[in-house]
N, C-alpha and C positions, 0 to 999 in steps of 0.2 A: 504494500500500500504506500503511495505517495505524501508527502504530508499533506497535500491536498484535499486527496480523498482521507485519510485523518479526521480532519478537522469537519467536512460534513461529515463523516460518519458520529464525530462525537455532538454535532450539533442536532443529525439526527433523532438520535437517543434522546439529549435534554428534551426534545421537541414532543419523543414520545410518554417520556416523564411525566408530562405537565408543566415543564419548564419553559423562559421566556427566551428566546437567542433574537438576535436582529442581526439582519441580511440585508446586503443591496438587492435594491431593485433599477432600473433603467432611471426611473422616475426620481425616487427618494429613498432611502434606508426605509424598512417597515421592523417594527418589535411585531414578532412572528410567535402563534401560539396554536398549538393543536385544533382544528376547526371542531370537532368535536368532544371537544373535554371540557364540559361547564367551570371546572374548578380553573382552568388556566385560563378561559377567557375572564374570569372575575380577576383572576391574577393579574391579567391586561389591562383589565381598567382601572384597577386599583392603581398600577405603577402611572398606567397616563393622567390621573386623574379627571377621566372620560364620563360623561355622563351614561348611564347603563341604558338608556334609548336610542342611544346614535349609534346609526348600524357601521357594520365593518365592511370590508371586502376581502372575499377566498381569495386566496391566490393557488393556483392548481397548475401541476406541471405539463400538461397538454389537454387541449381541444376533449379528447377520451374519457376525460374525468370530469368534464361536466357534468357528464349525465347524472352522478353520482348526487349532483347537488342541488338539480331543479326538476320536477316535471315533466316539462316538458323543453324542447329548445327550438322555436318557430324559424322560417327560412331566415329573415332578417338576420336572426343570430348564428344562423350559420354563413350566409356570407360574411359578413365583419369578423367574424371568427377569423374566417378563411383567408381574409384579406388582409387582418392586421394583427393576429395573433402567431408569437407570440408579440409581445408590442403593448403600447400606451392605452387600453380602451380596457375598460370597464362596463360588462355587461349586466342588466338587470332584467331578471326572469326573474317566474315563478318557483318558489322552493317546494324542494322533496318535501314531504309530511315531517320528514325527520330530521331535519336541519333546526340548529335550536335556535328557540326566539331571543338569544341572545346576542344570537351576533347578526340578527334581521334588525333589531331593534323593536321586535313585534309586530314586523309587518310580514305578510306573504309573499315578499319575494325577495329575494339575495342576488346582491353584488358580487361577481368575479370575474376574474383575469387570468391573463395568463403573460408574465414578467419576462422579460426577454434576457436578462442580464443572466449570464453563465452558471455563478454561482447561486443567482438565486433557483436555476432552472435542474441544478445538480442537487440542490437542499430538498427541493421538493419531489424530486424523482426520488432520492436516497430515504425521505419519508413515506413516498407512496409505498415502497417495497417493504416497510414495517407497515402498512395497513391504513395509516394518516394520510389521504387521500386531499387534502387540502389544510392549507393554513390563511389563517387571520392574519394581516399582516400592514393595522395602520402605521402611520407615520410613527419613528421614533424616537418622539420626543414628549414632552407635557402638553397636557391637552391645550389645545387652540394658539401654541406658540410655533415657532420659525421651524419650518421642516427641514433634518439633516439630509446631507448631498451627499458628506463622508462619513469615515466612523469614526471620525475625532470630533464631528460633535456629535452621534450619538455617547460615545463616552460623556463626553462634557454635559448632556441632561441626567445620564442614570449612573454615572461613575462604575463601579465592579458589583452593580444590582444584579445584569442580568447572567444569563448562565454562559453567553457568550456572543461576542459582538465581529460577526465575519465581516472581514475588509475588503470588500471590492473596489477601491479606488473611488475615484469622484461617480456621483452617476449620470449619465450622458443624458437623459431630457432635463431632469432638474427641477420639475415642479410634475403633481399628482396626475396619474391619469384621465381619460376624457373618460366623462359616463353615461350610458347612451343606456335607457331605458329602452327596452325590446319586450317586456310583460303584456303589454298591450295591441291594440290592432296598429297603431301607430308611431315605429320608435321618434326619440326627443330626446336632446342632451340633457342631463340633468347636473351637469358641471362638466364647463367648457377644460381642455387639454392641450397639449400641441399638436393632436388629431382633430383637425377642424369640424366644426359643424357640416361646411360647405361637402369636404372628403366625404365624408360619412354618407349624404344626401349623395352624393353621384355616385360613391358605392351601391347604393341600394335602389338607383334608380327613383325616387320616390323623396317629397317635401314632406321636412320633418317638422312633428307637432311641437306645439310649446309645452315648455316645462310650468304646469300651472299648480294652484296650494294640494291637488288631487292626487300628485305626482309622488313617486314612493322618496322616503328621506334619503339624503345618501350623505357619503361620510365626506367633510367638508362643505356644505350645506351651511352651515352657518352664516350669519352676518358678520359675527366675529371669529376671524381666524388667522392664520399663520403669522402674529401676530410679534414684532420686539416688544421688547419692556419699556423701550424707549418711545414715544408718542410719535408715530409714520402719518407726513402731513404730503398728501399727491397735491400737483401741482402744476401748471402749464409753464413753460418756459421763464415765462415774465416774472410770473409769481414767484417762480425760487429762487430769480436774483433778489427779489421784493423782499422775500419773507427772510429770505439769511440774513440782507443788512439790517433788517429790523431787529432781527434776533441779535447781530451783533451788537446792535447800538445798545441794547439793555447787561450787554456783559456777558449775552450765552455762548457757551459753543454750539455751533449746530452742523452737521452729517449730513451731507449731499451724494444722491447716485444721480447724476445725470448726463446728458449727452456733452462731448467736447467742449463744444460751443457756449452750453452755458457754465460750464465749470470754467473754463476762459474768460469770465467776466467776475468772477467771486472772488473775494478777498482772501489773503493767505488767513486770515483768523479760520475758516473753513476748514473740515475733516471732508474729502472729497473721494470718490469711486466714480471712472468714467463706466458708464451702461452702454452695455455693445448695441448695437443698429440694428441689429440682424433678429429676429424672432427666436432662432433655435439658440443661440450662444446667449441671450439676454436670461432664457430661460434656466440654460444650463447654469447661467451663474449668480440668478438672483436670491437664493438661501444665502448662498455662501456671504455673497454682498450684504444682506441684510443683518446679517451675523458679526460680518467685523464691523458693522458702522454701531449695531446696537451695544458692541462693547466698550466702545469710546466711550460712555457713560455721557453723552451730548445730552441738551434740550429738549430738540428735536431731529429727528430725520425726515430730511426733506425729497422726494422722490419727483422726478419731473415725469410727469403722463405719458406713458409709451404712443406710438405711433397708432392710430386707429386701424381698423383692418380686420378679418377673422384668421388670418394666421395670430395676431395679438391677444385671440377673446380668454386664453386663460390666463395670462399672463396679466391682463386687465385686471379679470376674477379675484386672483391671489393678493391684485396689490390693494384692491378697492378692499375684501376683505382685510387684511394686513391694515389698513389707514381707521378701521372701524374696530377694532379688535387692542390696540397698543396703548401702552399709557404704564407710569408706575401705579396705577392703583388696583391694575390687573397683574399682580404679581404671580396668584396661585397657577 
């Protein structure tokens, strides 16, 4: 054995334990728990401090083991399957009878995926083969704070809590999957990705419905979410020349991610991160950015409005939640 294979194999086991590991995913680090072991997913929210209604997502090592987890699986969810699994998308069907209402959040249907990143794709095949046919696997970090990219900051939320924390390097989208509701006659995003809406709809031939108050909860959902400690204020161009020297004139420090151009006009009093241009690199690196600006211990973080467009709509998503969600008095 490799030490590769090692280390799933010993990740496996905790897994089958009842134990908590976190793995890469493409997306984001997930703290990963047996999908069917009520006692490890209370373990899981116990350490995210997760409210026990807010459903999760399986993550399952191929297309095959679906079956295992819904009902039924209608054409919709077989072409998107087909088309962008494994990959960024997050499918929502109706569940098996037997899937617990724990990790639906008490609804009838469950969220899954299938993760494209190596390791996570070797953690879940090396689990299916003990009988663990899927895992839970939110983001891993404290509930409704900045999503890890690497495992140095999931270390830095759970320190030597969990039972083990596999290193896949940075991870290549950078922000959570797209989640395309397919339960219905009608699928509809129910939290936009770096898989666009647009894709999705020319995938399937077919205009996709809106995501209305009917629509099943899915995990990021919130208003408040992936949020710094430090108060994340979005803003147009103008505004965050504005709003920095006003912050400076009172004595603040304040933490700017923005484009060249306006970091070119700020004062050196400024904590600054230039934000790539491009959709997929802005994505790839805005945890991490949000991460080293909210350790400077600033006023604020000031964030300049990404470019409109639907290659942009999760990246929108994350930061409008992230701007709704921050503040010191959301510590927990």
């Amino acid at each position: 054995m490799t030490q590769h294979d090692l280390l799933i194999s010993a990740a496996a086991e905790a897994l089958c334990r009842g134990e908590l590991v976190a793995f890469p995913t493409e997306t984001v680090y997930g703290l990963g728990a047996n999908a069917a072991d009520e006692a490890a997913i209370a373990r899981l929210y116990a350490a995210k401090g997760r409210p026990t209604n807010h459903p999760v997502i399986v993550h399952i090592a191929r297309f095959e083991h679906l079956q295992h987890w819904v009902r039924e699986i209608p054409p919709a969810a077989r072409v998107l399957a087909a088309a962008c699994w494994p990959g960024p998308l997050t499918l929502v069907l109706p569940r098996a009878p037997h899937v617990l209402h724990s990790i639906t959040g008490g609804q009838d249907t469950v969220a899954v995926r299938c993760p494209s990143h190596p390791l996570a794709i070797a953690l879940l095949e090396a689990c299916a083969a003990r009988g663990v046919w899927g895992l839970v696997a939110p983001s891993a970090n404290r509930f409704g704070r900045i999503s890890p990219t690497t495992a140095a900051h999931v270390t830095a939320e759970f320190g030597a809590t969990l039972a083990q924390v596999l290193d896949g390097g940075p991870c290549a989208v950078g922000i959570e999957s797209t989640i395309v509701d397919v339960s219905g006659a009608t699928p509809r995003v129910l939290r936009p990705g770096m898989l666009s809406a647009d894709r999705i709809a020319n995938l399937l031939a077919m205009p996709l419905g809106a995501a209305d108050a009917a629509a099943p909860r899915v995990s990021g959902g919130l208003a408040a979410h992936y949020a710094p400690r430090t108060p994340l204020r979005l803003l147009d161009a103008a505004g965050c020349g504005a709003h920095a020297a006003a912050l400076i004139r009172l004595g603040h420090r304040v933490a700017v991610l923005a484009s060249a151009g306006v970091l070119a006009g700020l004062g050196k009093d400024c904590e600054t991160l230039p934000a790539a241009d491009v959709p997929a690199a802005y994505a790839q690196t805005l945890y991490a950015n949000l991460r080293t600006l909210d350790a400077l211990g600033c006023a604020e973080i000031l964030v300049e409005q990404p470019p409109p467009g639907p290659e942009w709509a999760g990246i929108h998503d994350r930061l409008k939640r992230a701007a709704s969600g921050a503040g010191p008095s959301d510590a927990g």
